[in-house]
C-alpha positions as CSV (number, residue, x, y, z in Angstrom):
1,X,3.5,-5.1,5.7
2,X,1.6,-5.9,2.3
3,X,0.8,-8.7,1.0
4,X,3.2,-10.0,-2.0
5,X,0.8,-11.6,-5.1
6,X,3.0,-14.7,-6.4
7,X,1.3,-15.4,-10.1
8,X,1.0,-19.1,-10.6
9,X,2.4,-20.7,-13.7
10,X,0.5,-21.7,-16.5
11,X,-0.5,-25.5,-16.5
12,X,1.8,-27.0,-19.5
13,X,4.6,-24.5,-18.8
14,X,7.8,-25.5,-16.6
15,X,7.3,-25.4,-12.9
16,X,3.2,-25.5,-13.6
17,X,3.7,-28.8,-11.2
18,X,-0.1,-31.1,-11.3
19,X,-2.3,-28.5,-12.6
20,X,-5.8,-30.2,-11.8
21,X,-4.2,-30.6,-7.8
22,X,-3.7,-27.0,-8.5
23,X,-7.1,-26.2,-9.6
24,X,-9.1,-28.1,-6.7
25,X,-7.0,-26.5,-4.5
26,X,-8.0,-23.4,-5.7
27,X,-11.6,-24.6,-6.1
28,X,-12.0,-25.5,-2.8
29,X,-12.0,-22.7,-0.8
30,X,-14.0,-20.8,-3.8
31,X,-16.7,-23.1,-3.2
32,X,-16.9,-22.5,0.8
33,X,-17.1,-18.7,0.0
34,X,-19.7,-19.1,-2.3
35,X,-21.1,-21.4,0.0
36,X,-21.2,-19.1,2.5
37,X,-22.9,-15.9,0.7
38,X,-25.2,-17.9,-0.4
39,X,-26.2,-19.3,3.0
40,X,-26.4,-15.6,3.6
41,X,-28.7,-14.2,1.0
42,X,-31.2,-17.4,1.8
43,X,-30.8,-15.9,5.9
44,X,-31.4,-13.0,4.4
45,X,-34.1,-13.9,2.6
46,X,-36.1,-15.6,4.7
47,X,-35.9,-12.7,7.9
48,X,-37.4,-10.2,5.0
49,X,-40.3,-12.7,3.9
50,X,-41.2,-13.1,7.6
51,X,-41.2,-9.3,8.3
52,X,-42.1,-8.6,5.0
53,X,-46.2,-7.1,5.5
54,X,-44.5,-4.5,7.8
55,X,-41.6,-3.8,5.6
56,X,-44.0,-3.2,3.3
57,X,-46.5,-1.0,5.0
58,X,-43.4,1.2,6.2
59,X,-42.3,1.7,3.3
60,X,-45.2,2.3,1.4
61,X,-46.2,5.3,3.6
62,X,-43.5,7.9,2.5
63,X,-45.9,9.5,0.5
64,X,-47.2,10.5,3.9
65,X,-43.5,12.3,4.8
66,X,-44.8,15.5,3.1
67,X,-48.0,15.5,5.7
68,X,-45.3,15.4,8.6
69,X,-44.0,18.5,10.3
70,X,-41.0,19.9,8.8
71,X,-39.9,21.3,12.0
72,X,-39.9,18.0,14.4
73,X,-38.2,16.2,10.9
74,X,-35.5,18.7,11.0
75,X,-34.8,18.5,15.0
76,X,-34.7,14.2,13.8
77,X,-32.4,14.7,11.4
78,X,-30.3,16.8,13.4
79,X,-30.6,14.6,16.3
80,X,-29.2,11.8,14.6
81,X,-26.3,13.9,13.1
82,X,-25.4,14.3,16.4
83,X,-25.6,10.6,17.6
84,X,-23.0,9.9,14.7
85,X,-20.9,12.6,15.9
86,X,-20.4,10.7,19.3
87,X,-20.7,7.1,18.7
88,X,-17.1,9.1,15.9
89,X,-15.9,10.8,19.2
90,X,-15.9,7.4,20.9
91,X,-13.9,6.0,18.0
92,X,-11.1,8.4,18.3
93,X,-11.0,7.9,22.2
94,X,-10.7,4.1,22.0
95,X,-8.5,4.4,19.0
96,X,-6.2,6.9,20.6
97,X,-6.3,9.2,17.4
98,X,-7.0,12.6,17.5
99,X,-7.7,12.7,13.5
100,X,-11.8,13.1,12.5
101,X,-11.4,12.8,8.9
102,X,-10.3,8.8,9.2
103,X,-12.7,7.9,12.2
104,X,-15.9,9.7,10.4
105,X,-15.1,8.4,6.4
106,X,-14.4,5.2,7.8
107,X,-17.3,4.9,10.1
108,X,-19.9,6.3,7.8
109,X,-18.0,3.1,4.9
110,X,-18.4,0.4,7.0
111,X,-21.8,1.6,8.3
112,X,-22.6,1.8,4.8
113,X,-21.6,-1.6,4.0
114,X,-23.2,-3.2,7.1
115,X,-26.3,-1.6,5.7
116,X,-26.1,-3.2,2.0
117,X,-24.7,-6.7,2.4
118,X,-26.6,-9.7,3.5
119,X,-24.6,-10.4,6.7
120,X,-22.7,-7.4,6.2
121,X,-21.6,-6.5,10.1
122,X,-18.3,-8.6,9.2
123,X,-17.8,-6.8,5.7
124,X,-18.5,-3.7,7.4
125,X,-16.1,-3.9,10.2
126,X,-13.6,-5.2,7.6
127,X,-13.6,-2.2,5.3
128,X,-13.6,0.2,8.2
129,X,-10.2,-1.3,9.7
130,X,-8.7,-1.5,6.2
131,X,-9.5,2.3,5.6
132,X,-8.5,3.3,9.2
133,X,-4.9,1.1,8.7
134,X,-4.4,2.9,5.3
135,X,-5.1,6.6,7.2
136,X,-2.2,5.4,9.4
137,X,-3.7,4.4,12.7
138,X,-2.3,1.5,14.3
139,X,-3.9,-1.9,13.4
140,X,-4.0,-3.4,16.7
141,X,-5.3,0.0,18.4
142,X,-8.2,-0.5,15.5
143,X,-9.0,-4.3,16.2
144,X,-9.2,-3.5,20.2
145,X,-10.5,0.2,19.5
146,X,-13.8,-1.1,17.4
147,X,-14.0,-4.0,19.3
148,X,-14.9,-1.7,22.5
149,X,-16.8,0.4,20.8
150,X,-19.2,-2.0,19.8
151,X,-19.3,-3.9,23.0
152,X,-19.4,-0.1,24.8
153,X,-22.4,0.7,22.8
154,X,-24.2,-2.8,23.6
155,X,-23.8,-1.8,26.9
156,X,-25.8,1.4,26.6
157,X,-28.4,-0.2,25.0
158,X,-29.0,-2.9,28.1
159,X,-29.1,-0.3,30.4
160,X,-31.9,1.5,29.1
161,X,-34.6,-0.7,30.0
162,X,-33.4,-0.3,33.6
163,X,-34.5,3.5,33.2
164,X,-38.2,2.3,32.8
165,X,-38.4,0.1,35.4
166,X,-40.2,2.8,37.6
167,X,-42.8,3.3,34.4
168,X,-43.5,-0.2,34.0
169,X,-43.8,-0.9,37.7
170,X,-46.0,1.8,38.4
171,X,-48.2,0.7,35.5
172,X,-50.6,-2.3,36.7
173,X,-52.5,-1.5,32.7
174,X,-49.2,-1.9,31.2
175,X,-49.1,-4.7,28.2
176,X,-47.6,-7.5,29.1
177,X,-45.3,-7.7,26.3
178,X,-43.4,-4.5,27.1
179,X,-43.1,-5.3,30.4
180,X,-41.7,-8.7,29.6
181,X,-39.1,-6.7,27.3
182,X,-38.2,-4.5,30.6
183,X,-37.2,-7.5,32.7
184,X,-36.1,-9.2,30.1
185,X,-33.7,-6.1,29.5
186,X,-32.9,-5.6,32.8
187,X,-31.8,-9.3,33.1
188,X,-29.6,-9.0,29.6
189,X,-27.8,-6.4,31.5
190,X,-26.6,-8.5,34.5
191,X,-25.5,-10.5,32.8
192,X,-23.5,-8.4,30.5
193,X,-22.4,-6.8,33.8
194,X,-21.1,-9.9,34.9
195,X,-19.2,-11.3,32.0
196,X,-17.9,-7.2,31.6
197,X,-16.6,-7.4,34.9
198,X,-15.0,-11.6,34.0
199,X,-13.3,-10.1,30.6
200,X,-11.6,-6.9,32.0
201,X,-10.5,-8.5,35.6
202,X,-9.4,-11.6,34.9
203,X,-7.1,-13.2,32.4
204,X,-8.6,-16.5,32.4
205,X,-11.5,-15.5,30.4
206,X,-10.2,-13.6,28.0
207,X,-7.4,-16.5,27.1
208,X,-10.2,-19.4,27.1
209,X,-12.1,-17.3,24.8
210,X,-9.1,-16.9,22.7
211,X,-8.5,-20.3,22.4
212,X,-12.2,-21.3,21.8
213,X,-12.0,-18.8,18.7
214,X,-9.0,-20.1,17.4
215,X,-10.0,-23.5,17.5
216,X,-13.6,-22.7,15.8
217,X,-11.5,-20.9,13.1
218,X,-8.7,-23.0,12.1
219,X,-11.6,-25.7,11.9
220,X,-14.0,-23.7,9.6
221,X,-10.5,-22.2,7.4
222,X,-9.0,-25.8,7.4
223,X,-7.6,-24.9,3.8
224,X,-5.7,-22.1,4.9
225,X,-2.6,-21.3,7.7
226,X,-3.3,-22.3,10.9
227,X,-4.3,-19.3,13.1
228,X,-1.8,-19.1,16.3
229,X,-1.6,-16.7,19.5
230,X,-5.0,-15.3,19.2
231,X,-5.5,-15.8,23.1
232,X,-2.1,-13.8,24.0
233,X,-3.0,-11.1,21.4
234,X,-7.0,-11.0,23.0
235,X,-5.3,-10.8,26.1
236,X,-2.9,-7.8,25.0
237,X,-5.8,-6.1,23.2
238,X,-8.2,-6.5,26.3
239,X,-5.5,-4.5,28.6
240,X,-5.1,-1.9,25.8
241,X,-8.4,-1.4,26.3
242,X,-9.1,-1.3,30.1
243,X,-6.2,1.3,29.8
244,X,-8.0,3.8,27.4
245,X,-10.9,3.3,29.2
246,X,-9.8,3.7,32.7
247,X,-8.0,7.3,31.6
248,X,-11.1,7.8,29.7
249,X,-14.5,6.4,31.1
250,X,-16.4,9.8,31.9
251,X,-15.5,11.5,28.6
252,X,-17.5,8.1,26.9
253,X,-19.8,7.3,29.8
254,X,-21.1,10.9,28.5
255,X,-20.6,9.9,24.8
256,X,-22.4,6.8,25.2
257,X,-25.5,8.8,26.8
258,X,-25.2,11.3,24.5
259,X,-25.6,8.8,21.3
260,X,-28.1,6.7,22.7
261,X,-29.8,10.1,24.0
262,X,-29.5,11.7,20.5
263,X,-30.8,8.5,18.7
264,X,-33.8,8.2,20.9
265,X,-34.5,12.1,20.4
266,X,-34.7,11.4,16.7
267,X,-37.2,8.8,17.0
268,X,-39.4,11.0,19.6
269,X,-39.1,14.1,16.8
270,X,-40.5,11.7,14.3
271,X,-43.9,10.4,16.7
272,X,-44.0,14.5,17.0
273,X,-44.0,14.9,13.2
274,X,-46.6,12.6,12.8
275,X,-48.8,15.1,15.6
276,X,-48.7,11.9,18.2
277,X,-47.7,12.8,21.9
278,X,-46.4,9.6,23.3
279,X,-45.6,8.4,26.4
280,X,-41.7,9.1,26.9
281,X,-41.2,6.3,29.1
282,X,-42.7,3.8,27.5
283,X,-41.6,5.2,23.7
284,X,-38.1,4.8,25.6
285,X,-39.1,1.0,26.5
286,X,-39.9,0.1,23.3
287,X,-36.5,1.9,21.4
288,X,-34.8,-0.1,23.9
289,X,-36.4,-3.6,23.2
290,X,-36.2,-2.9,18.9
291,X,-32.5,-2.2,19.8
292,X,-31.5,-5.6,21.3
293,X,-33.9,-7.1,18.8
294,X,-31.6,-5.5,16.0
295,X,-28.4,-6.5,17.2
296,X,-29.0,-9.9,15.6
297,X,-27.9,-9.3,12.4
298,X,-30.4,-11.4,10.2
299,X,-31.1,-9.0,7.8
300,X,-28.4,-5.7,6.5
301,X,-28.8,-3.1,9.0
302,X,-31.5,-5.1,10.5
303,X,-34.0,-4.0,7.2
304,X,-37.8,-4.9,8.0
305,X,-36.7,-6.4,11.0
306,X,-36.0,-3.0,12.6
307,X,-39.6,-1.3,11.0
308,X,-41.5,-4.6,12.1
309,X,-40.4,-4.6,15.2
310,X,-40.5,-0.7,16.3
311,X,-43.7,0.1,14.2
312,X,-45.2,-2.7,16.6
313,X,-43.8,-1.8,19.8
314,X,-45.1,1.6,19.1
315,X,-48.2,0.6,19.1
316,X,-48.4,-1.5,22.0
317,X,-46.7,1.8,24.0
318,X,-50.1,3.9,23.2
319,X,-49.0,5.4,19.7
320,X,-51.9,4.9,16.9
321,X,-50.9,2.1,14.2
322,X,-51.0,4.9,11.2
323,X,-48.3,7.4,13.5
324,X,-46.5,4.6,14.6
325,X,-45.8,3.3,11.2
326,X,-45.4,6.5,9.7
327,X,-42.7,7.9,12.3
328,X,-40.9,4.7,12.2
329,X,-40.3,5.2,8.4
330,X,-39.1,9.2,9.7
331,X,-37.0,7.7,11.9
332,X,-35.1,5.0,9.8
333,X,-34.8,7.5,7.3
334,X,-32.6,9.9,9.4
335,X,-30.7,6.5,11.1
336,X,-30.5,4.0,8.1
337,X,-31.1,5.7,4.6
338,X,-29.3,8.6,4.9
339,X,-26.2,7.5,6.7
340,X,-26.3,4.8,4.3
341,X,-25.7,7.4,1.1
342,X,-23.6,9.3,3.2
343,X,-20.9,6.3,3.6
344,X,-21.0,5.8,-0.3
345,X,-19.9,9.5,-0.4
346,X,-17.4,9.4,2.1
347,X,-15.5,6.1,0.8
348,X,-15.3,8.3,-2.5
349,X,-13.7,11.0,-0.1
350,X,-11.6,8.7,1.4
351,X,-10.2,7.5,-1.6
352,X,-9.1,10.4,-3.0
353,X,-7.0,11.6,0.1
354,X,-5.1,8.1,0.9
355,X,-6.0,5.7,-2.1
356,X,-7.5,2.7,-2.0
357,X,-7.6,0.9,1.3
358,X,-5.2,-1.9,1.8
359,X,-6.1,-5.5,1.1
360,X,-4.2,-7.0,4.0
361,X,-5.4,-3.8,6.3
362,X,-1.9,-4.4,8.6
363,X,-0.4,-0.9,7.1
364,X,0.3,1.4,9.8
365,X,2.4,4.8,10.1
């Protein structure tokens, strides 16, 4: 149901009421946005200043993209094509939509977004349920549907470093710093495991969440309605999803591996480009570790946090600092830049099949 606009009366006209109670009322929630954006862009700033030498050095080599192979940069860029294509087919499984057009336009928008705003993971997931609600797919299927497919693909990500563990073990040589990040992985895991296993069996958690979110909420939107129900409606969403999953789980158990695979095939392709034959293993180790590092969203799309981190890790995994640096730029062209420009295009897409999304994103055929 939209949203209906009320226009407010003009102060000195009948009904206008106390127009300067009006106006701080009106002022006050303005200023907690602004507040907000700019705590933001100083967050923002800060995480690019610190990583701001390797952001640099990155991106000052691209010169040094015409040196690279152009076979190894095509297999990249078709490697990450293909990641996209089943973190999309995971969408429409947990979604319970059998349409592409929505889940890819949608995806490659928010992604898009996510990649250009200063804390833009919330702006991102906001545009891509708005444009999925306007295409007509359910809005509660959508909140539970991305939901899981972010937490799904988290997942994936802990379980790498369990992969290695025979690598790192076997290594007595091996810098302490990776092996750190395998344990340190390995632990992350368990304990995603464990809370997993406390979210999808039992109702307790899931409600005392709820409740702990609601109460954070109405206390940071104190000017606004009162949120009510969120822990029933966490609840409802969380069986939603342990029913897709459960008719599902070895169509995206193979989707997961298959993007994670994919994106990791990309970044091998680039340390090929650059001539460097790494260790697998260990190049795996230290994907893994710049991974987990970039799901703290500091920076948009983790920018120069991402390049810091994987250029370095690189290098303590055997690659030379110039290939390192070089293949990192490769690869974060093919996973950031270009899906980037691509979501710009397909919001433009978008729009011209169903509109603009809707404001209040609740619109469901």
């Amino acid at each position: 149901m939209s949203r209906t606009v009320r226009s407010a009366p003009l102060p000195g006209t009948p009904g206008s009421g106390d127009s300067g109670s009006g106006n701080r009322k009106r002022t006050e929630p303005n200023r907690k946005i602004l507040g907000k954006r700019v705590a933001a862009l100083a967050v923002t700033g800060v995480g690019l200043y610190v990583v701001l030498p390797s952001l640099s050095a990155v991106l000052g080599s691209w010169p040094k993209l015409a040196t690279l192979s152009g076979m190894w940069l095509f297999i990249a860029v078709l490697s990450e094509c293909g990641s996209f294509v089943c973190n999309f087919a995971i969408q429409r499984i947990v979604l319970r939509t059998r349409g592409w057009f929505p889940v890819v336009t949608a995806g490659l928008a928010g992604n898009a977004v996510t990649n250009a705003l200063p804390g833009g993971d919330a702006a991102g997931a906001a545009v891509q349920f708005r444009m999925l609600a306007t295409a007509g797919v359910n809005a509660d299927a959508a909140a539970g549907g991305l939901a899981a497919s972010s937490l799904i693909g988290i997942g994936g990500l802990l379980v790498l470093p369990i992969l290695t563990l025979p690598a790192v073990l076997g290594d007595s040589g091996l810098n302490h710093t990776l092996v750190s990040a395998a344990f340190i992985g390995v632990a992350a895991f368990a304990v995603y495991i464990g809370l997993g296993a406390l979210l999808l069996e039992t109702d307790r958690m899931p409600r005392a969440l709820g409740r702990a979110a609601q109460w954070i909420w109405n206390k940071v939107r104190r000017p606004h309605p009162r949120l009510t129900g969120l822990d029933g409606r966490l609840l409802q969403q969380r069986n939603e999803i342990r029913a897709a999953l459960g008719r599902d789980w070895k169509r995206i158990f193979l989707l997961v591996a298959g993007r994670l695979g994919l994106d990791y095939l990309c970044l091998l392709a680039a340390l090929r480009a650059t001539g460097s034959e790494p260790h697998v293993w260990l190049v795996l180790l230290a994907y893994s570790a710049a991974g987990v590092i970039a799901l703290f969203p500091v920076t948009p799309g983790g920018l120069g946090i991402v390049e810091a981190s994987l250029s370095g890790l690189l290098v303590l995994a055997g690659v030379d600092g110039r290939s390192a640096v070089v293949a990192t730029l490769a690869y974060r062209l093919a996973q950031y830049w270009l899906p980037t420009i691509a979501g710009a295009v397909a919001y433009g897409v978008f729009r011209r099949r169903y509109g603009a999304p809707s404001l209040s994103g609740s619109e469901s055929n």
